[in-house]
N, C-alpha and C positions, 0 to 999 in steps of 0.2 A: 503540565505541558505535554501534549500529543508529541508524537514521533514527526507530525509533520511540520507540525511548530517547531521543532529543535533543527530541520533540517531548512526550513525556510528561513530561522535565523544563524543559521549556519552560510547561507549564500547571502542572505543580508550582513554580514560581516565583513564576506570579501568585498563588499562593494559592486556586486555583480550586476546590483539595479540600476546603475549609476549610466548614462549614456552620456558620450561627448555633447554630441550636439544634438540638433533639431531630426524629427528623422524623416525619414525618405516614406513615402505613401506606401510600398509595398513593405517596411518594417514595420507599420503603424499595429499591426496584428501580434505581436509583442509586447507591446506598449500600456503601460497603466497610466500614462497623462504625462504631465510636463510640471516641472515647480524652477524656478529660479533662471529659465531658460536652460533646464537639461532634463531630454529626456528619461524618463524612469520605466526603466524595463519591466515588465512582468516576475516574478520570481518565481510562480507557478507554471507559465510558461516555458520558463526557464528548465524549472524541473523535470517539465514534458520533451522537453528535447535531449536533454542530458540521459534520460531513460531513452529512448529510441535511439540516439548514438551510440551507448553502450549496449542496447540489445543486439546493434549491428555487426560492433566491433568481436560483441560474444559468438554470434554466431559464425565470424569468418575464423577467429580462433578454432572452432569445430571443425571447419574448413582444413584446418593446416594454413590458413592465409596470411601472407606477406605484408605489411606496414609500411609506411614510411612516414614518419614524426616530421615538421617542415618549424623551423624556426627561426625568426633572425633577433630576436631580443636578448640579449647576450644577461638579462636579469634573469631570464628565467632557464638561461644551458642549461646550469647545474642540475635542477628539479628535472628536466625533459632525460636527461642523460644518467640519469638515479631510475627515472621510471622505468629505460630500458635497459640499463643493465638488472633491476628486480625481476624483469618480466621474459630478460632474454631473448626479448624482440631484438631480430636483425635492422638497424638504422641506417642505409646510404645516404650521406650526406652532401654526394657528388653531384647532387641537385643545383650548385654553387654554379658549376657550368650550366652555360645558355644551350637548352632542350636536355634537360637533363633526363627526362623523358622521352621526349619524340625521337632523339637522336640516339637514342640507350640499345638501339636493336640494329643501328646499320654503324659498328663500329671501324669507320672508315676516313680518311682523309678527303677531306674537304678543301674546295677551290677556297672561297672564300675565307679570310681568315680572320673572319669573326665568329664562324662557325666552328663549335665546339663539339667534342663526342663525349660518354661516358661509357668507361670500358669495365665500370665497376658493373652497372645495372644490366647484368642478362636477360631476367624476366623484370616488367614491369610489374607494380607491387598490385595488390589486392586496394588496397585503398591508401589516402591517404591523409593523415590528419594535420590540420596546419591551425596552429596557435596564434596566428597574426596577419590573420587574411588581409588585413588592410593594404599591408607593404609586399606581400605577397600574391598580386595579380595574375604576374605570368605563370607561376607555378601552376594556379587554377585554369588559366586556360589551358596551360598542356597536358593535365590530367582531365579535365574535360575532353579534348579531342583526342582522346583512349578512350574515353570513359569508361575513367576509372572513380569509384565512387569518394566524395570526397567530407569528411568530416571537418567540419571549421566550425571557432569563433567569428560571430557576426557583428557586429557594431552598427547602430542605426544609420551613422551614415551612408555606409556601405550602397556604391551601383546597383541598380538593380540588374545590371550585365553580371557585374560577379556574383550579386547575389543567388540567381539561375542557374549558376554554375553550382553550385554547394549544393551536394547529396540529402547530408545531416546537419544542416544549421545551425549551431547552440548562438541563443541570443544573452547577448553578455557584457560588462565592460571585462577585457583582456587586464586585467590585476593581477600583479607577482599574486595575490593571496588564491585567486579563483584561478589559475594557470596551476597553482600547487593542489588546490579540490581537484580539479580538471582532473591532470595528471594522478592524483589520487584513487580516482574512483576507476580510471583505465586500468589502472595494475589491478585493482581488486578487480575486476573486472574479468583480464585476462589470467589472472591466478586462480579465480574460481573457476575459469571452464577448463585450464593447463590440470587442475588436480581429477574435474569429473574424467577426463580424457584418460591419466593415467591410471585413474579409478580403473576405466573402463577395457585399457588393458593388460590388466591384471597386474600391474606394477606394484598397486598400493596393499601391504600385507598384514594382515589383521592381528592384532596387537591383544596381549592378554586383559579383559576386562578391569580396568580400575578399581578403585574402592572409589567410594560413593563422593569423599571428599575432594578427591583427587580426579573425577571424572566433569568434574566442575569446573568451568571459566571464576575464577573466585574477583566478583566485583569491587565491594568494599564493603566496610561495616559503615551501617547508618542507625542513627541514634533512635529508640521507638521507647516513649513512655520511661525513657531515662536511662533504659538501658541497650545494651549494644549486641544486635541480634544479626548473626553470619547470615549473609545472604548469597546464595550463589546461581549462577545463570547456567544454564544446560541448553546444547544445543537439541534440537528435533533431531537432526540429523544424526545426533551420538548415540542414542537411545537405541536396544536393543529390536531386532523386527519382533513380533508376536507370531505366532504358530501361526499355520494355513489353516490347523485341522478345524472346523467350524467348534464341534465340540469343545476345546480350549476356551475359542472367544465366549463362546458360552456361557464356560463355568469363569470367566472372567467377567464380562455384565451382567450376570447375577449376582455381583458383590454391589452391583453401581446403583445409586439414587441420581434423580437430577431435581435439583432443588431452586427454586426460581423468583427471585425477587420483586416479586411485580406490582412496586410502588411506585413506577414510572410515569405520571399524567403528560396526555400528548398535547396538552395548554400551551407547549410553547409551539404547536402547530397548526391552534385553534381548535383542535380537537377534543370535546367533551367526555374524558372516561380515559382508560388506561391508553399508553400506547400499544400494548400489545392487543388491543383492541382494533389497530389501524388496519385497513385488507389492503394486500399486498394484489393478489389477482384471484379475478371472479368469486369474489366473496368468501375469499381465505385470507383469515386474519394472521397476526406475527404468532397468535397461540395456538391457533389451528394449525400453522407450519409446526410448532413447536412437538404437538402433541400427534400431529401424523408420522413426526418424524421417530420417535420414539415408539410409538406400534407399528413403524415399520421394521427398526430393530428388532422388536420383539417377534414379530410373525417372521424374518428373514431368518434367527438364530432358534427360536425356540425359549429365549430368556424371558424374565420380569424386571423390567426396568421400570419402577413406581417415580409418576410426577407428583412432587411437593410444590404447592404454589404459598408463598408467602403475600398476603393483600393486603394496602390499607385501608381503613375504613374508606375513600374517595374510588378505589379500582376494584371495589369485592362487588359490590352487586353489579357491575356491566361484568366481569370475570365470570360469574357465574350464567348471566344470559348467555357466553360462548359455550359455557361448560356445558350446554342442555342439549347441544346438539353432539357433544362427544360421549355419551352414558353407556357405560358398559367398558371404561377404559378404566386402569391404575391412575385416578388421579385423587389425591387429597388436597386439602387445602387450610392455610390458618390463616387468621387475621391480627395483625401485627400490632402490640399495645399501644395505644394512643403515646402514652407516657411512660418508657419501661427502661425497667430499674437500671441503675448505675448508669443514667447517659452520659454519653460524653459531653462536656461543656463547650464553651468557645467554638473558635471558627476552624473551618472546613482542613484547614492547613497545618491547626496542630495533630490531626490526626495521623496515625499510622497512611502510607501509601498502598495498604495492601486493605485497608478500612471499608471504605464504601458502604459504610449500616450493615457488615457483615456482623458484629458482634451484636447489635442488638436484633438481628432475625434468626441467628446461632442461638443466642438465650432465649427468646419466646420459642424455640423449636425444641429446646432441650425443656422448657417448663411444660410443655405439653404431653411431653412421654414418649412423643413418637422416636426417640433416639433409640430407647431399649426397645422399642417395637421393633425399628428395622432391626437392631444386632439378632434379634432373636430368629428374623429371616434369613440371617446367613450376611447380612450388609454389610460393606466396611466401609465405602468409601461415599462420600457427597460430592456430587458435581454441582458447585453455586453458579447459577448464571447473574452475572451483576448487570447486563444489559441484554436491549431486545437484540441478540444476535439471531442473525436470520441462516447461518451458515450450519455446514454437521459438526457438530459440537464435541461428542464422542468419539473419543479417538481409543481403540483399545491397546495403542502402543503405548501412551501417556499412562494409563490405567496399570499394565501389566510392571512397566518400570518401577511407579510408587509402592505397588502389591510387593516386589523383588526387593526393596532398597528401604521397605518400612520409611517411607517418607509420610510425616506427619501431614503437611502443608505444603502446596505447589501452586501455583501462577498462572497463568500462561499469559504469555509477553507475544505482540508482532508488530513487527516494522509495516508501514505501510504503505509502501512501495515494493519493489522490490528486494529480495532479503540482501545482495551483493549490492547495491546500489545506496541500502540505508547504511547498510555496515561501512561504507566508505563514506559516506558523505557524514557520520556523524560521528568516525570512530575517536575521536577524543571524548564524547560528549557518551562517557558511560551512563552516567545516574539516568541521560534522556532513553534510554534503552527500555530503561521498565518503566517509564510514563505511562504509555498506552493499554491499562492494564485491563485482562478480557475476563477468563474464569478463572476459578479457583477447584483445587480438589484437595478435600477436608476428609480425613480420619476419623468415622465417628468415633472410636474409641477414646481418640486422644481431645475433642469435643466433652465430652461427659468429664474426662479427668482435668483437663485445664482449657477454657474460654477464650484464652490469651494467643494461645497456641505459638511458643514462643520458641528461642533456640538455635535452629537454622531452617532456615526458610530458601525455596528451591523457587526461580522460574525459570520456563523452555519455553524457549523464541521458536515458537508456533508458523506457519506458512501463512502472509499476508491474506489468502484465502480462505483462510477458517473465520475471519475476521469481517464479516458483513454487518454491520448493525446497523440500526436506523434512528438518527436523527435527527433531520428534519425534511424538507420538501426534494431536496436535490438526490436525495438516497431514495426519497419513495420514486422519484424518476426513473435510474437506475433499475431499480427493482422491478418498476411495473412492463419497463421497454422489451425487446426483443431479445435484449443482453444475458438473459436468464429466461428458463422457462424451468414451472411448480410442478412437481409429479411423488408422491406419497412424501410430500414435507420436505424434500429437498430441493433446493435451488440449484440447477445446472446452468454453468456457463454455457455461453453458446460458443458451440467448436469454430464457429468461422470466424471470429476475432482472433486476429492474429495476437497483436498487442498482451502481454499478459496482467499488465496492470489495466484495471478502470478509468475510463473517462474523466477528469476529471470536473465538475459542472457544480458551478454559482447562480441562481436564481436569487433575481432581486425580492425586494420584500412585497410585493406586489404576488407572489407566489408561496409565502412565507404559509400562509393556511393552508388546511388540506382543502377546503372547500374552494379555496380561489383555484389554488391549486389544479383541479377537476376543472373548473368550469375555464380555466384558459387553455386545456389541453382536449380538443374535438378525439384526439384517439394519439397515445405515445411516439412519439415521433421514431425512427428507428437511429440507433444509435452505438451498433457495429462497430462503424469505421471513425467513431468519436474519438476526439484526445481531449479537446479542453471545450465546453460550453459555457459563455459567461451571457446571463438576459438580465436587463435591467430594463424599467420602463412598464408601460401599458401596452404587454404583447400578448398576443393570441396565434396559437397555433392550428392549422388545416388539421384534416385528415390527411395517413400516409404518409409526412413529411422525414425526409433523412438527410440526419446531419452526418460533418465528414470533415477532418483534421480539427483547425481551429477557427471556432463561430463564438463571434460576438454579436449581440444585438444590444441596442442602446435606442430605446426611445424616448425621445427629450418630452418633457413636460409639456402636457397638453397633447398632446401627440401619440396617435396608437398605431401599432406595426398589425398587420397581417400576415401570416405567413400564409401563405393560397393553399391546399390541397394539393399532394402531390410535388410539393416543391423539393429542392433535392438544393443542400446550402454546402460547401464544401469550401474550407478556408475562407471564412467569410466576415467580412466588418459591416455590418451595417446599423445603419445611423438615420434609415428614413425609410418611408414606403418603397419610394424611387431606386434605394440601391440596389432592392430584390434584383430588378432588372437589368444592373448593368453588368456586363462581363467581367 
């Protein structure tokens, strides 16, 4: 199970898809359909907005900015009144009087004597978040007419007068359990930017270096091949920094191999030959990235960092037609035994989680010799790539740690969201932590003396950014768009996305090929200001076309959508040729 599967059924649990009733034409953009007359909310969507209300709430905390929590469901005080006293948010509750805002600034006696003051609120707050916007109307209009920005749950019912009024909209059913996630992810939220803050000035005081055991989040022990191997999680952020001096990094990847798996066939994209065969832009494939990024290293430090390609007989000879155009670089290559020895038996599940055909491309790499080869070049360490990651891989903090702490075997784990955002939303749900599992780096030493590589075993929850892989059609979208641009093997984001998580984008099967793929996109639409893209149907896209919040297209059977050249879709449902057009 993905990080993002444990975190979609984490809001499937609260019941968050669940909708009262029928919903209102402007919540319809929410909405996954209807079953039993209720509507069912998105959960992806959901997710998309729970990230934008917390990146909001994060940034006013940097602020120094004011709150104010708005509640009347007396199920869920407790939880809301726990979240601020964790979080040390100031709460006025003096809201209970009528203008508890408007009236918050001229604290004076009034003719009429339905008119109420509040002598508590001197400034009004920074924002405000309310957990029950249905019963709480007037609240939102009189922070509206401050505007002041407003974070709520939405309900499909919901006016669309109040709905206009909400800043940050989470779409949602209002459940004691999804009020306690809610409130959940806001403390983690404002604790993570309360601690960079104090980091920042100079509060937080540096602590004498741990022992290795001890410098660990210690998980739990899980069973592998019958016996009971420590496994413990390390933060990235614990890890010591690496020297500035270039020299250092130097004589530190010159210890590193990167070793690479590439039995990958991209058939489940229609594509004939490895995936890392796929071109990402202008005729740069995921190995061409892979291998310019690595002689870029090499020419920027000075080092030798040898690529090892692992091929199966199905990916070796198209591997080799990329290779023709790379000659004159470190790269070797084996081809992986039809049938090699000691396989594992059975299905996918009784294997170790750290598995992945690592042990039987470790033993065809160790029967080949090249293990004493590299120790004889000074090597210690294997970086295995187990997927076509498209991101910079080498990190020489990672590197310098394992070198410092003799770690045999290490992981690397990332959440796929945001790292405060998955840590809240899934923090009961340990074991789903190291689901997502990326690379590994292996000791050749300890390679040669035992296969098993057993003991304790170390992962570091890596930045969702190192974390780009590919696939299928919605990542090669992603990739090929404006959202990244290719220069010596690296993918750079593009700095004018504010957003720091990716879009997130579902192409129906109609799109499923790389070839259909291509031939329904006239040139990548741009996709900046993207949060969520779902296309289903027989669509076709213009030239220049840019999407913007949340776009759904759905064209029904028999039925083909145009998108025109030049079109510009921004929070958009569409359902017909016709709706391109309407406001």
């Amino acid at each position: 199970m993905t990080i993002h599967s444990a975190v979609i059924q984490k809001l499937l649990s609260t019941n968050a898809h669940l909708g009262r009733r029928v919903a209102e034409n402007h919540f319809k953009i929410y909405t996954y359909g209807a079953r039993n007359g209720m509507t069912i909310i998105d959960s992806d969507k959901t997710l998309v907005c729970l990230r934008s209300a917390c990146n909001f709430i994060g940034n006013l905390v940097r602020e120094n900015g004011r709150f104010l929590f708005v509640n009347t469901n007396p199920l869920v005080d407790e939880i809301i009144e726990q979240m601020i006293k964790t979080t040390g948010c100031r709460n006025d509750n003096s809201w209970r009087l009528g203008g508890f805002l408007t009236n918050s600034l001229s604290p004076k006696k009034f003719r009429s004597r339905n008119k109420k003051f509040n002598l508590t609120s001197v400034y009004p707050p920074d924002c405000v978040v309310i957990f029950d916007t249905e019963r709480k109307s007037s609240v939102i209009l009189e922070a509206s007419r401050l505007q002041i920005p407003i974070v709520g749950l939405v309900d499909p019912s919901m006016p669309l007068e109040t709905y206009k009024k909400i800043t940050y909209p989470v779409p949602a059913n209002d459940s004691v359990q999804f009020v306690y996630l809610f409130c959940n992810l806001i403390t983690k939220t404002i604790q993570y930017e309360q601690k960079k803050l104090a980091a920042a000035k100079g509060k937080v005081t540096k602590e004498e270096e741990p022992k290795i055991g001890e410098a660990a989040q210690r998980i739990e022990k899980i069973k592998i091949n019958g016996t009971d191997d420590e496994l413990f999680l390390l933060s990235y952020e614990s890890l010591l920094p690496v020297s500035s001096d270039p020299l250092k990094i130097t004589e530190l990847l010159d210890k590193l191999v990167i070793f690479k798996i590439n039995d990958n066939e991209g058939t489940k994209m229609g594509f004939n030959g490895p995936k890392s065969a796929i071109e990402i832009s202008n005729g740069v494939t995921c190995l061409d990235l892979l291998v310019n990024y690595i002689e870029s290293l090499n020419v920027k430090y000075g080092c030798n960092i040898p690529l090892i390609l692992m091929n199966t007989a199905n990916t070796h000879n198209e591997t080799l037609k990329i290779l023709e155009k790379q000659s004159g670089k470190n790269i070797s290559y084996l081809v992986k035994d039809q049938v090699p020895e000691n396989d594992v038996k059975g299905s996918s599940k009784d294997k170790p989680l750290y598995a992945f055909d690592q042990k039987e491309a470790l033993l065809s790499l160790k029967k080949s010799g090249k293990l004493n080869e590299l120790l004889l070049q000074g090597k210690e360490y294997i970086l295995l790539l187990n997927s076509d990651n498209l991101a910079e891989v080498v990190d020489p903090k990672i590197l310098n740690h394992l070198i410092q702490k003799n770690i045999e075997y290490c992981m690397e784990v990332s959440h796929v969201s945001s790292e405060r955002e998955a840590s809240a939303l899934i923090e009961s749900e340990e074991k789903s932590k190291i689901s997502n599992m990326m690379n590994s780096w292996i000791n050749i030493e300890a390679i040669n003396k035992d296969i098993h590589l057993k003991t304790k075993l170390f992962c570091v929850t890596v930045p969702a950014s190192r974390n780009l892989s590919l696939e299928e059609t919605s990542d090669l979208l992603i990739f090929k768009s404006d959202l990244y641009t290719c220069e010596n093997g690296i993918l750079t984001r593009n700095e004018a996305r504010t957003n720091p998580a990716n879009p997130t984008i579902k192409l129906g099967p109609e799109f499923q090929m790389v070839s259909d793929f291509e031939n329904r996109f006239k040139s990548i639409p741009s996709i900046i200001e993207l949060d969520d893209l779902k296309v289903t149907g027989d669509v076709l896209f213009g030239n220049d076309v840019i999407l913007k919040g949340l776009v759904t297209i759905n064209a029904r059977p028999g039925e083909k959508i145009i998108i025109p050249d030049g079109a510009v879709l921004e929070n958009k449902i569409i359902n017909g040729q016709q709706d391109l057009f309407s406001s």
